[in-house]
C-alpha positions as CSV (number, residue, x, y, z in Angstrom):
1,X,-30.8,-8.6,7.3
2,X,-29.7,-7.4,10.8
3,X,-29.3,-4.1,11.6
4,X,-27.9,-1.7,13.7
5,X,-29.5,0.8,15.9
6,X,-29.0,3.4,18.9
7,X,-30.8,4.1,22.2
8,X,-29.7,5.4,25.4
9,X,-25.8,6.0,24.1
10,X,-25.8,2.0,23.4
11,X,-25.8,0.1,20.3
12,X,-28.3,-2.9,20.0
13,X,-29.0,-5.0,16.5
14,X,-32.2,-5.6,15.2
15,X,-33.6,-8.5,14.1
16,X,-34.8,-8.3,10.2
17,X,-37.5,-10.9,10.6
18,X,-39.4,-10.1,13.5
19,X,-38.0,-6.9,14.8
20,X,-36.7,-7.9,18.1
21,X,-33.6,-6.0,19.8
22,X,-30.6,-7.4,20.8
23,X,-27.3,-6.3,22.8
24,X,-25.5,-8.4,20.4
25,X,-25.0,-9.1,16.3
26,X,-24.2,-13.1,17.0
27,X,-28.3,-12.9,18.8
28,X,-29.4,-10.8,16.4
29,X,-28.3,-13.1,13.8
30,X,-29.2,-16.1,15.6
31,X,-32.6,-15.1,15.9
32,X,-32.9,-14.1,12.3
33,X,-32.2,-17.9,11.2
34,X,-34.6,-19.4,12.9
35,X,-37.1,-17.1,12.3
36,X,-36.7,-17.5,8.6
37,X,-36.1,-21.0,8.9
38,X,-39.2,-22.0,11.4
39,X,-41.4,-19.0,10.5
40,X,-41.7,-18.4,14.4
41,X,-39.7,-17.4,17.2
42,X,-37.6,-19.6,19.6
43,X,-38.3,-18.4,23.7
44,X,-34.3,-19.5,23.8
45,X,-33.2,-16.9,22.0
46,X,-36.1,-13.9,22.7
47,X,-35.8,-14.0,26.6
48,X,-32.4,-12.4,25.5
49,X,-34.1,-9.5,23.6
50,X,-34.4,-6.0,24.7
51,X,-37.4,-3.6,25.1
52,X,-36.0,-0.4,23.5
53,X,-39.6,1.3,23.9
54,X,-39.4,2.1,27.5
């Protein structure tokens, strides 16, 4: 399930598979399919993640 978290004064979802951040819900959801559906995760949709840990 994708959720929704804070950092900086933005909003970024998370997804519930592999953890990776996103500036929007349609990538976070996007990436939560095909993680659950490949078991792995697509370089299509992660070069559009973001590093909240900086």
């Amino acid at each position: 399930m994708v959720s929704k978290t804070a950092s900086k004064g933005k909003s970024f979802f998370v997804c519930g598979e592999c953890g990776f951040a996103y500036g929007t819900e349609n990538l976070a959801h996007e990436c939560e399919d095909w993680c659950r559906k490949h078991h792995s995760c697509s370089l299509e949709i992660t070069k559009h993640a973001v590093n909240l840990k900086q």
